[in-house]
LOZAPA-129282 format. One record per atom (N, C-alpha, C): residue in one letter; atom name; x, y, z. Coordinates in steps of 0.05 Angstrom, whole numbers, always signed. Atoms other than C-alpha are relative to their C-alpha. Layout:
N
  type  atom       x       y       z
     A    CA       X       Y       Z
...
***
This chain:
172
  type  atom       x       y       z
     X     N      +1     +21     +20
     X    CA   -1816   +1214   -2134
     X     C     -27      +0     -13
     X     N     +14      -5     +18
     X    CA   -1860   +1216   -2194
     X     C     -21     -34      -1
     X     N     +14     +21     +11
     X    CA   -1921   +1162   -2191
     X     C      +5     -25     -24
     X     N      +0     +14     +25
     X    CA   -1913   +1138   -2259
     X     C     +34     +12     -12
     X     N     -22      -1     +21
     X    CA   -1849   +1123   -2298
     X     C      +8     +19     -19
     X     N      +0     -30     +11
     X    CA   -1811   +1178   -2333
     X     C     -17      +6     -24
     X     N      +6      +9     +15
     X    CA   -1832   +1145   -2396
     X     C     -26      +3      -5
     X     N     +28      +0      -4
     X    CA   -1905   +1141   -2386
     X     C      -9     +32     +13
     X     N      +3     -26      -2
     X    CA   -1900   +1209   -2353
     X     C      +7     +25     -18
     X     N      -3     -20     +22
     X    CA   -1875   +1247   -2411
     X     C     -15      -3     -27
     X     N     +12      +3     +19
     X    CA   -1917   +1205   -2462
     X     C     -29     +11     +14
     X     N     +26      -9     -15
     X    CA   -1986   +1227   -2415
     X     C      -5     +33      -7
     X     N      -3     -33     +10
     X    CA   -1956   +1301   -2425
     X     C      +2      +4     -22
     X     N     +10      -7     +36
     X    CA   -1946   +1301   -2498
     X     C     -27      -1      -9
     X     N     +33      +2     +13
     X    CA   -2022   +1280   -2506
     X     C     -15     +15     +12
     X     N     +19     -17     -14
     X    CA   -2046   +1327   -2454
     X     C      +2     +24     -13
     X     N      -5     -12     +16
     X    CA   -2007   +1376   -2482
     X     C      -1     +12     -37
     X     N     +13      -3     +21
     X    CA   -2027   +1358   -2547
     X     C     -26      +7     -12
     X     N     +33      +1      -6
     X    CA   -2102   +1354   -2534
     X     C      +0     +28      +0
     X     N      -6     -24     -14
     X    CA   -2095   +1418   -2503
     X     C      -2     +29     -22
     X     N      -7     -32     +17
     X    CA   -2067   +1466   -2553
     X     C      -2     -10     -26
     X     N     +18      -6     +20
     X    CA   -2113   +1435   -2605
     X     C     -23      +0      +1
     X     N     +25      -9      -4
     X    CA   -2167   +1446   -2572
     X     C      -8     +36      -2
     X     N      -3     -24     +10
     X    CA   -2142   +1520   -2573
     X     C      -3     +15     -23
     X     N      -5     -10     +25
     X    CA   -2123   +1520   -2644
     X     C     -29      -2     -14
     X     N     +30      -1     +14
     X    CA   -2193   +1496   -2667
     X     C     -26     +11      +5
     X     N     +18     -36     -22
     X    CA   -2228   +1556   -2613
     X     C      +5     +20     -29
     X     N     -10     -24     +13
     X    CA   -2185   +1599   -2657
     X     C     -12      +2     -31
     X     N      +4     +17     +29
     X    CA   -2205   +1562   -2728
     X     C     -31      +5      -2
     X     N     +28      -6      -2
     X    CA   -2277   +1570   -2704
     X     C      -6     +29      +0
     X     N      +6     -36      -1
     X    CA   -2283   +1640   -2688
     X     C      +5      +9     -25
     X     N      +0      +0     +34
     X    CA   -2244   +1645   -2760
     X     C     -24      +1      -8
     X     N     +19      +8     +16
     X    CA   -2307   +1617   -2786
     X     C     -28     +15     +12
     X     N     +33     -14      -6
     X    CA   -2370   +1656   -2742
     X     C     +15     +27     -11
     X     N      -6     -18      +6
     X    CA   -2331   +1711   -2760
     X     C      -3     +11     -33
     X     N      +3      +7     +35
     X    CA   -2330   +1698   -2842
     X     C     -27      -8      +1
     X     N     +34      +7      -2
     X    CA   -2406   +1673   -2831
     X     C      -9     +31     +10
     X     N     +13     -28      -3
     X    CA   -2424   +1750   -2802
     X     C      -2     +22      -9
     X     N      -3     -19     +13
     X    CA   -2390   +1789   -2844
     X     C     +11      -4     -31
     X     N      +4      -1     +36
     X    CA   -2391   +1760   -2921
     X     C     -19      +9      -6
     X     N     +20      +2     +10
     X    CA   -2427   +1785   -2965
     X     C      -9     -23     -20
     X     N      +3     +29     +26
     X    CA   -2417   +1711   -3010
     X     C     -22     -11     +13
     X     N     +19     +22      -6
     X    CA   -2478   +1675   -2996
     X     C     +10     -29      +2
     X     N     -14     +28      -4
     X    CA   -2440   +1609   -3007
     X     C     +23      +4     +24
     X     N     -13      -5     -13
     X    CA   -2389   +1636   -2958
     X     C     -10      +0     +35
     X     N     +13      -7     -22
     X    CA   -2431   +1648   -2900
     X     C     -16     -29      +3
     X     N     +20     +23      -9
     X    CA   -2480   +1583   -2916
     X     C     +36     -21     +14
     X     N     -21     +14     -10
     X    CA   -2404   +1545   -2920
     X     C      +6      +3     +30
     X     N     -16      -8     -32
     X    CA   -2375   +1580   -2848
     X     C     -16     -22     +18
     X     N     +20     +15     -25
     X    CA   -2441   +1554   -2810
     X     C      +3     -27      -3
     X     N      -2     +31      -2
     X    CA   -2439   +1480   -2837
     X     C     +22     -13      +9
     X     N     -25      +4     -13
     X    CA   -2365   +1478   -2825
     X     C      +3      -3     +30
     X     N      -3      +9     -28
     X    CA   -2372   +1502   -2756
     X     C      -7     -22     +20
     X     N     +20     +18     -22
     X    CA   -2416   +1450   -2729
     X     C     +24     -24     -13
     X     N     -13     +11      -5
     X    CA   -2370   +1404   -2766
     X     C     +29      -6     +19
     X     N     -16     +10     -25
     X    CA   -2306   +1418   -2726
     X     C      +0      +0     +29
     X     N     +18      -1     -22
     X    CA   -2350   +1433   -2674
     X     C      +2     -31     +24
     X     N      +3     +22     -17
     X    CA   -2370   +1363   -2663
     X     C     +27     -17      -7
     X     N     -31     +23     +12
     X    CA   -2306   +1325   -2697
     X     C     +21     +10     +11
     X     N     -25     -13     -16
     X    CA   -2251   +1370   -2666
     X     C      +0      +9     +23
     X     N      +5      -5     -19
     X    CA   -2269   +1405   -2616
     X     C      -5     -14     +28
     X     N     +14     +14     -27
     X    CA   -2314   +1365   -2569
     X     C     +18     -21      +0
     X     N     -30     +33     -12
     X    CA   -2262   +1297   -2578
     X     C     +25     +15      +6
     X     N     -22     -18      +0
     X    CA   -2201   +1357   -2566
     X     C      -5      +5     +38
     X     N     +10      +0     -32
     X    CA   -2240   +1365   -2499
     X     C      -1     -10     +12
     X     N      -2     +23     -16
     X    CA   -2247   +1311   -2477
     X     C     +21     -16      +3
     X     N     -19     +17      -6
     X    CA   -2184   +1285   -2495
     X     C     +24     +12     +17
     X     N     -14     -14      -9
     X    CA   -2155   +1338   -2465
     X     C      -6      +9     +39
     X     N     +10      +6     -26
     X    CA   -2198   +1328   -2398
     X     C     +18     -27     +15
     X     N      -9     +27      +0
     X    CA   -2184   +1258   -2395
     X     C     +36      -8      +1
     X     N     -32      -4      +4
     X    CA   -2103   +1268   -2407
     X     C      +3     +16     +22
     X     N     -11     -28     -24
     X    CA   -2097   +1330   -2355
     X     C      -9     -23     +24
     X     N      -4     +13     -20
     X    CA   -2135   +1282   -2299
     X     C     +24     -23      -3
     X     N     -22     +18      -1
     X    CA   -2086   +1217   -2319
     X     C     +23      +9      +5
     X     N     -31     -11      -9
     X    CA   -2026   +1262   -2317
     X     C      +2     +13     +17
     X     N      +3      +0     -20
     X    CA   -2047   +1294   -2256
     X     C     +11     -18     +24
     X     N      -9     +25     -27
     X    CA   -2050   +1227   -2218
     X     C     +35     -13     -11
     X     N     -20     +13      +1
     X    CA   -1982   +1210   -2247
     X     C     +21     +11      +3
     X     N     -24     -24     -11
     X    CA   -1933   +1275   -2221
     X     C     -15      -4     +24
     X     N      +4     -19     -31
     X    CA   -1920   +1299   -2159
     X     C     -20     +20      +3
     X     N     +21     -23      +0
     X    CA   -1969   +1353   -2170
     X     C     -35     -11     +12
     X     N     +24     +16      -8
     X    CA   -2027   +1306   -2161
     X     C     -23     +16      -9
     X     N     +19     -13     +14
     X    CA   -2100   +1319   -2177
     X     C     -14     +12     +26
     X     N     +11     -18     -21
     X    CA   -2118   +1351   -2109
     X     C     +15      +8     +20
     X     N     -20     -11     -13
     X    CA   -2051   +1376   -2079
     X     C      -1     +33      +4
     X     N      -1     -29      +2
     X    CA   -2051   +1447   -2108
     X     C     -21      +1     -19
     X     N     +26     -10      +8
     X    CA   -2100   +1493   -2119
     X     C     +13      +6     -32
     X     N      -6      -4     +29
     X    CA   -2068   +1512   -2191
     X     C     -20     -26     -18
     X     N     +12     +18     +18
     X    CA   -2089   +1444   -2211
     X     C     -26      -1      +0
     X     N     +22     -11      -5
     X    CA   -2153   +1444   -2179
     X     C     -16     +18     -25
     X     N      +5     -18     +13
     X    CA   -2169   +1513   -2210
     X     C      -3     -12     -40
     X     N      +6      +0     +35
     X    CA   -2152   +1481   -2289
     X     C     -15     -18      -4
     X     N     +20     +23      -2
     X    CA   -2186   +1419   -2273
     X     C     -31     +20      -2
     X     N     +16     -14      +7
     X    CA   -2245   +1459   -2259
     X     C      -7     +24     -24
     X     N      +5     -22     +28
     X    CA   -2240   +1513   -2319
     X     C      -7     -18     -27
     X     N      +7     +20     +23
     X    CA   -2236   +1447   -2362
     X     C     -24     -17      +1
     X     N     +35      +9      +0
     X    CA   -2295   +1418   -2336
     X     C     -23     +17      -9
     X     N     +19     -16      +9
     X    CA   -2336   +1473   -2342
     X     C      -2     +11     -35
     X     N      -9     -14     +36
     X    CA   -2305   +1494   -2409
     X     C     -12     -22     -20
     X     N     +10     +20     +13
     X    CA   -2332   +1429   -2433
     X     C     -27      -1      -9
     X     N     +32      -2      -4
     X    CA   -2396   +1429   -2406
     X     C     -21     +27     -20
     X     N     +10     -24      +8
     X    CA   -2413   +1504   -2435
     X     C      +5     -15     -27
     X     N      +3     +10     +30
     X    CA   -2382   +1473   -2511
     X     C     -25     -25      +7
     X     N     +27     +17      +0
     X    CA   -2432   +1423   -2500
     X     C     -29      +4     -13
     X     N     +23     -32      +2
     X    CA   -2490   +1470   -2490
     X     C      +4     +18     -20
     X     N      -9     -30     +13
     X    CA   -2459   +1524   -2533
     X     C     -10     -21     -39
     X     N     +16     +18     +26
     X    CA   -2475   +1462   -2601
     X     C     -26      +7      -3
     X     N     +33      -4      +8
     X    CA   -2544   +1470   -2602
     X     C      +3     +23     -13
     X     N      +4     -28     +14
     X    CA   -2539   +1543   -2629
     X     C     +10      -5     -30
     X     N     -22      +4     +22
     X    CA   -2477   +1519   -2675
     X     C     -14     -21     -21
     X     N      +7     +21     +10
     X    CA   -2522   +1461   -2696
     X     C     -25     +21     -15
     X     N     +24     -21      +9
     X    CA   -2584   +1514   -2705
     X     C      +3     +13     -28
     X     N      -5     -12     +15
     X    CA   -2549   +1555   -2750
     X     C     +10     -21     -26
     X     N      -8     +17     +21
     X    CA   -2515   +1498   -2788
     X     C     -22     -10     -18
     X     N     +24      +9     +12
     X    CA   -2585   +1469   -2805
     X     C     -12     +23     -12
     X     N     +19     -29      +6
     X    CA   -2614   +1539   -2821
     X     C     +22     +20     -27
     X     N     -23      -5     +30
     X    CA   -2548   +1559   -2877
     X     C      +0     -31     -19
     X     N      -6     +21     +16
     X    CA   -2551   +1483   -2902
     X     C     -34      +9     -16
     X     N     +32      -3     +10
     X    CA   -2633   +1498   -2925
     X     C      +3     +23     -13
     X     N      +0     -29     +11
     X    CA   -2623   +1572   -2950
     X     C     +24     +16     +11
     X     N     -20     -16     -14
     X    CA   -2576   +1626   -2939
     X     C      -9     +12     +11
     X     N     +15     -12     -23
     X    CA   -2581   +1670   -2885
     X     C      -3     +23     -15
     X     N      +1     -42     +13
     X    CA   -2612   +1745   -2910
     X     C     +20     +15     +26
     X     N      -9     -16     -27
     X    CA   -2583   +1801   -2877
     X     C      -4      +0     +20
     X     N      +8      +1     -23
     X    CA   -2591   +1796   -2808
     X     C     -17     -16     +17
     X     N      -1     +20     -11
     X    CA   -2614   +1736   -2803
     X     C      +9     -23     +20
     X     N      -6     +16      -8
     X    CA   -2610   +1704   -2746
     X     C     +28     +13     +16
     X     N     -28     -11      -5
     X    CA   -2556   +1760   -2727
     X     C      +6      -2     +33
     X     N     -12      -5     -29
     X    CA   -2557   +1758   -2652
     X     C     +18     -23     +10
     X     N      +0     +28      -9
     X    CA   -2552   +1685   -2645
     X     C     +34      -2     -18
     X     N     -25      -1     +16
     X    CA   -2489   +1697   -2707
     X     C     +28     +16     +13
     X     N     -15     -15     -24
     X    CA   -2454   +1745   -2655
     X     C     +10     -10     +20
     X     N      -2      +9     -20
     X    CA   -2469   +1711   -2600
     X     C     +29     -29      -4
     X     N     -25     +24     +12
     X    CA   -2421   +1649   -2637
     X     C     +30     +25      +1
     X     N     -24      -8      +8
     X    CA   -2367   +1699   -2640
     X     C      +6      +5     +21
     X     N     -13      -1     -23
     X    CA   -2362   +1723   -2571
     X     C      +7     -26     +15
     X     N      -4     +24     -17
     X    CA   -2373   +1650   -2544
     X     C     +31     -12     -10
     X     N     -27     +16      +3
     X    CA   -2315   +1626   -2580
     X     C     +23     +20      +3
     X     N     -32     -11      -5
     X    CA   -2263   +1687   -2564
     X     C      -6      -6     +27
     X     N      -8     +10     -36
     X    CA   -2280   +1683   -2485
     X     C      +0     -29      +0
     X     N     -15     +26      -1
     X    CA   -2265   +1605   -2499
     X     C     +26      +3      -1
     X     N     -25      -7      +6
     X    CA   -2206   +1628   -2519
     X     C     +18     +14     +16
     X     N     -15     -11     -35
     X    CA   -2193   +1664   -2457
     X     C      +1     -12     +18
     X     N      +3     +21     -18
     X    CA   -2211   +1612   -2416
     X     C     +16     -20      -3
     X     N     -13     +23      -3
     X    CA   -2169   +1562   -2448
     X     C     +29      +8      -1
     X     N     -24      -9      -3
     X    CA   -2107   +1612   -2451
     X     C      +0     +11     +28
     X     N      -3      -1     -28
     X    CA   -2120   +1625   -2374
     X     C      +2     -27     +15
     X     N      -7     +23      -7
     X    CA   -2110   +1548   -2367
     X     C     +25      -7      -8
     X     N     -31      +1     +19
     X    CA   -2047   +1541   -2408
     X     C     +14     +18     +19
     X     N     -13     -14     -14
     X    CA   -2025   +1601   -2364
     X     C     +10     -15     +24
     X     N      -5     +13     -18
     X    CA   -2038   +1563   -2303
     X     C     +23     -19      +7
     X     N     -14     +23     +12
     X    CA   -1995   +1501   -2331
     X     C     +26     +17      +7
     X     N     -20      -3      +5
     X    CA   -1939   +1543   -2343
     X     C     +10     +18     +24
     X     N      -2      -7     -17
     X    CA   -1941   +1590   -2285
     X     C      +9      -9     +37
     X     N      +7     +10     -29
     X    CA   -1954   +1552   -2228
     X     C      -9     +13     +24
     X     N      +8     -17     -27
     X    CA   -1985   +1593   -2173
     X     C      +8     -18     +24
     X     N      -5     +17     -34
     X    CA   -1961   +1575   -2094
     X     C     -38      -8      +1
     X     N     +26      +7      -9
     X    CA   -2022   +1542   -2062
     X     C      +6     -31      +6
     X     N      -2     +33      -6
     X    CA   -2019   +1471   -2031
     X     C     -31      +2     +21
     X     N     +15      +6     -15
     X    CA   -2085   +1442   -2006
     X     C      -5     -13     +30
     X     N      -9     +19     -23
     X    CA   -2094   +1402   -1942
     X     C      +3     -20     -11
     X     N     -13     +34      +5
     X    CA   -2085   +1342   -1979
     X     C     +18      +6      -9
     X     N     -27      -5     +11
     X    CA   -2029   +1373   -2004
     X     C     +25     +10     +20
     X     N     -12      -7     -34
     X    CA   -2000   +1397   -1929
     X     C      +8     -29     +19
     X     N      -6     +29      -1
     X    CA   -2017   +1325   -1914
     X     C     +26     -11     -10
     X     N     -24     +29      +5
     X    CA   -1972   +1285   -1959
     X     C     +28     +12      +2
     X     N     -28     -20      +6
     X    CA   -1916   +1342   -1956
     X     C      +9      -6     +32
     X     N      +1      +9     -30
     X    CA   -1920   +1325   -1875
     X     C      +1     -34      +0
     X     N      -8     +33      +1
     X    CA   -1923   +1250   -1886
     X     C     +29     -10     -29
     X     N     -23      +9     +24
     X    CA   -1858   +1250   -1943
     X     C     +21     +13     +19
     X     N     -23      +2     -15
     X    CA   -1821   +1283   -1891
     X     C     +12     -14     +24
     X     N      +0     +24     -29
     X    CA   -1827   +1238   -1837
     X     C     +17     -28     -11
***
């Protein structure tokens, strides 16, 4: 038996779910953009990419993460699955914490560059490692948050002891 009402348990999953795979789509939307920032030659194209990024940076992204943190633990505690039964969950809980924490950290650069294309355009090679470096960070996001989505849909065996526990006290 499911914690929370079916009702409340399928509206928890639409927003987790929703959160989720737009936090994906705007990984994918970003990279779009370090990618068009490294390799135009438009000067307005390249100053545009960088200011952009930092905007859906901080407007999509980081509230996409968090809402998508915040929704995975609530709907956790409201299935059978629970938020420290199986290691599956465990495991995305953790990839989403950390995945957070690194976009966090990973702004400052996105913010660097944004401030540094809003003042002048970048010359060639300006600033290119740090312009690179934006491109790999956001495809291995992109791996990280489609090895969480995997998780979801997969389910790996694994039951914790608290999860041995309540499976030993539901049959009693």
């Amino acid at each position: 038996m499911s914690p929370f009402p079916a009702r409340l348990r399928k509206a928890t999953l639409t927003a987790h779910v929703t959160a989720s795979l737009g936090w994906l789509g705007a990984v994918a939307a970003f990279l779009a953009l370090a990618v068009a920032g490294l390799v135009s030659d438009a000067p307005q194209t390249v100053r545009s990419s960088y200011v952009a990024m930092e905007l859906v940076g901080w407007f999509v992204i980081v509230p996409l993460a968090g809402a998508s943190l915040v929704t995975g633990v609530v709907q956790s505690l409201g299935t059978v699955w629970g938020l420290l039964r199986h290691y599956w969950v465990i495991a995305k809980l953790l990839i989403t914490v950390v995945a957070t924490v690194v976009l966090l950290v990973h702004m400052q650069p996105v913010g660097h560059l944004a401030d540094a294309a809003a003042r002048a355009a970048l010359a060639d090679g300006e600033l290119e490692g740090m312009r690179i470096q934006l491109i790999a960070d956001a495809a291995a996001a992109l791996v990280v948050l489609l090895a969480a989505a995997s998780l979801s849909v997969f389910k790996p065996r694994g039951v914790t002891a608290l999860g041995r526990r309540r499976q030993r006290d539901q049959t009693r």
